[in-house]
N, C-alpha and C positions, 0 to 999 in steps of 0.2 A: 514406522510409516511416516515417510515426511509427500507435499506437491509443493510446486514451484505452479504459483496464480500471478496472475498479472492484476495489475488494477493502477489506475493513475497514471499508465503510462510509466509503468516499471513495475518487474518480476519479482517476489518475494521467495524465499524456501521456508516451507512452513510446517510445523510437526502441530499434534493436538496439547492444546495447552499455553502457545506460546503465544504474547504479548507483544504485540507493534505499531509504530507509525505510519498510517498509510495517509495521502492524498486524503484530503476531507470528503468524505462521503456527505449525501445526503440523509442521511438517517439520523433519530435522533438519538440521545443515553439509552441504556438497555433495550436496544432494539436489535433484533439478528435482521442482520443480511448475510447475503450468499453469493460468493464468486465462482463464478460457472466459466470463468478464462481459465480451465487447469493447462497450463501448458505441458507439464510434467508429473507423473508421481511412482512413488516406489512403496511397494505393499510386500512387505517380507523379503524376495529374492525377486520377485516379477518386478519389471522397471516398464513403464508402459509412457511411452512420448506421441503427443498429439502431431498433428498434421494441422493448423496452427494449433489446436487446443483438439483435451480429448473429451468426447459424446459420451454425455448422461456423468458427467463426472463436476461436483459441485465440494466447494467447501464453505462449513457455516461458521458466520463469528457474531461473535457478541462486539457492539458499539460500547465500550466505557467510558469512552469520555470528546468530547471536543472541546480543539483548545486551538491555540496558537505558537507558533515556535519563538526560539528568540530573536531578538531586534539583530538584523546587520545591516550594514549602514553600507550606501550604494552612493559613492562620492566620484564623478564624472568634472575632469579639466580638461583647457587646451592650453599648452602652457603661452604664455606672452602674449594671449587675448583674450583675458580680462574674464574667462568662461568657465564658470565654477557651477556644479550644479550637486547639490548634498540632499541625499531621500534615504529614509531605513523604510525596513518591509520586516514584516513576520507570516512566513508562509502557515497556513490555518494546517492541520493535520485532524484527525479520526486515531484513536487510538483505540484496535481492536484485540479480543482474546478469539483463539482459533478451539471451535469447539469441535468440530468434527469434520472429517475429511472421507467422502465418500467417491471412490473412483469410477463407482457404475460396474 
């Protein structure tokens, strides 16, 4: 039994049990929330795809941690005018465990 959830502005495929990087949620450590963007999912041989997403169909995960990603360094010239511009970013991430997946 795997769904393909949306969330952050990108699709995940996701079975019960498994461990991921999403877009930092709001939520704090050990808190469940629930993604109700199922775009897709498959339950034994039934394969069932939404019309954008499918009705009464939610999956829950556990929040383990929030964190930040690594440093990459965003270094902007023009050459022969004198224009140098150097910034790092660490995009923030939610890492969730997927505890259950209910297609309705």
């Amino acid at each position: 039994m795997y769904a393909v959830i949306e969330t952050g502005g990108k699709q995940y495929r996701v079975s019960e049990g498994d461990i991921l990087e999403v877009e930092k949620l709001s939520s704090e450590e050990n808190e469940t929330v629930e993604f109700s963007q199922v775009v897709m999912g498959k339950d034994g041989e039934a394969i069932k795809v939404g019309n954008p997403y499918l009705k009464e169909a939610k999956v829950t995960a556990r929040v383990l941690r929030q964190g930040r990603g690594k440093k990459i360094t965003v270094f902007k010239y023009k050459p022969k005018k004198n224009y140098r511009r150097k910034k790092g970013h660490r995009q923030p991430f939610s890492r969730v465990r997927i505890e259950n997946i209910s297609l309705g």
